[in-house]
BAMI-872689 format. One record per residue (C-alpha): residue in one letter; x, y, z. Coordinates in steps of 0.1 Angstrom, whole numbers, padded with zeros to 4 digits, always signed. Example, Ala and Ser with C-alpha at 12.3 -4.5 7.8 and 13.67 -1.06 7.14 Angstrom:
! residues 2
A+0123-0045+0078 S+0137-0011+0071 
! end
This chain:
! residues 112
X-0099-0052+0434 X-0097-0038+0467 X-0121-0022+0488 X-0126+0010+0501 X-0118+0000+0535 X-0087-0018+0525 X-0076+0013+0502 X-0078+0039+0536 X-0062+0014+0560 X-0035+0008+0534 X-0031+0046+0526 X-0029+0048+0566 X-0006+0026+0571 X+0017+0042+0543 X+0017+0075+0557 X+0024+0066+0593 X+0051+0039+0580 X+0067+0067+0564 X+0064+0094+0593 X+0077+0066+0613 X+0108+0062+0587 X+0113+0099+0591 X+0111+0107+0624 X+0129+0076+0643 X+0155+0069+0622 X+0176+0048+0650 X+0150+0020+0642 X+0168+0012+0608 X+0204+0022+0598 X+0208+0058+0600 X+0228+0058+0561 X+0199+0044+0541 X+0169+0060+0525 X+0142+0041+0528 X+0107+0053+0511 X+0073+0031+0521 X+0064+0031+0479 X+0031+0011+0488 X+0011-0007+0511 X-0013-0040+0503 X-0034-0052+0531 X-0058-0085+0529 X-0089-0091+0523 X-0096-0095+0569 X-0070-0064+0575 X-0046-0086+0595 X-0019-0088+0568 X+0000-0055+0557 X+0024-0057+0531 X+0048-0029+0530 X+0069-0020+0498 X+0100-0002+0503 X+0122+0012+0481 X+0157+0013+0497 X+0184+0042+0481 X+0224+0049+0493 X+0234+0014+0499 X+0243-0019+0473 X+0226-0043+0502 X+0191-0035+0497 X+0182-0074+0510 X+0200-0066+0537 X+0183-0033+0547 X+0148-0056+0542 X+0161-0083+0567 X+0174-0057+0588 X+0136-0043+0591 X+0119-0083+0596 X+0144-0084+0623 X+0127-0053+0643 X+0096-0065+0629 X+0077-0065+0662 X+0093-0033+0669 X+0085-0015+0643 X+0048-0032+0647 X+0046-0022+0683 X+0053+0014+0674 X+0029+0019+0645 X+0001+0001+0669 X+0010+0034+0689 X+0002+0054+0665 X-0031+0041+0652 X-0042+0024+0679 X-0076+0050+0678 X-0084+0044+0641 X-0076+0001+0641 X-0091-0021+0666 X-0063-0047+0655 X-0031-0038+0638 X-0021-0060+0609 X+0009-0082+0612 X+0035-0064+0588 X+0055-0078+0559 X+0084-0059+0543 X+0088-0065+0502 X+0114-0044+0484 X+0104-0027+0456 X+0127-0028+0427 X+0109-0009+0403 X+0130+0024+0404 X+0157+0003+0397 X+0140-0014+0370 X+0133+0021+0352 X+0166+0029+0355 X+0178-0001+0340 X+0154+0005+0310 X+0164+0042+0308 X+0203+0034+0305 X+0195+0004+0280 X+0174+0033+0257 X+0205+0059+0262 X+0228+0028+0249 
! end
């Protein structure tokens, strides 16, 4: 169960991740969509897991390495832009989340 404190840094973290996504798209590859699905943080707040759902490409790993490769760029940016509500920002993981693809796998099993 996580705490309040954990829920609003993680539902900050989410919503700048994403406005980040958006607005600076030369940080990842310009032909993906990716879409921050969720965001776990630890127990202290120095570990953010991000969950990323990645659409318009079959190399969805490689879109997820891509973003662990500009790991501390990506980091250093979203410091920028919390810097006033965090003391310390979290050190960032990125986890792709499969579970679109998982309901669409169950959705054409069920029209089979």
């Amino acid at each position: 169960m996580e705490t309040t404190r954990q829920q609003k840094v993680a539902r900050l973290i989410q919503k700048e991740m994403a406005d980040m996504f958006q607005t600076e798209a030369h940080l990842i590859n310009k032909h993906n969509l990716i879409t921050v699905t969720g965001v776990r943080v630890s127990k202290d707040l120095s570990i953010a897991r991000i969950f990323v759902s990645v659409f318009a490409t079959k190399e969805k790993q490689q879109t997820i390495d891509m973003l662990e490769d500009k790991n501390k760029e990506i980091r250093y940016k979203l410091g920028q832009r919390i810097k006033h509500q965090l003391r310390v920002v979290p050190e960032i993981m990125f986890v792709l989340d499969d579970t679109l693809d998982y309901i669409e796998n169950i959705e054409n099993l069920l029209k089979n």
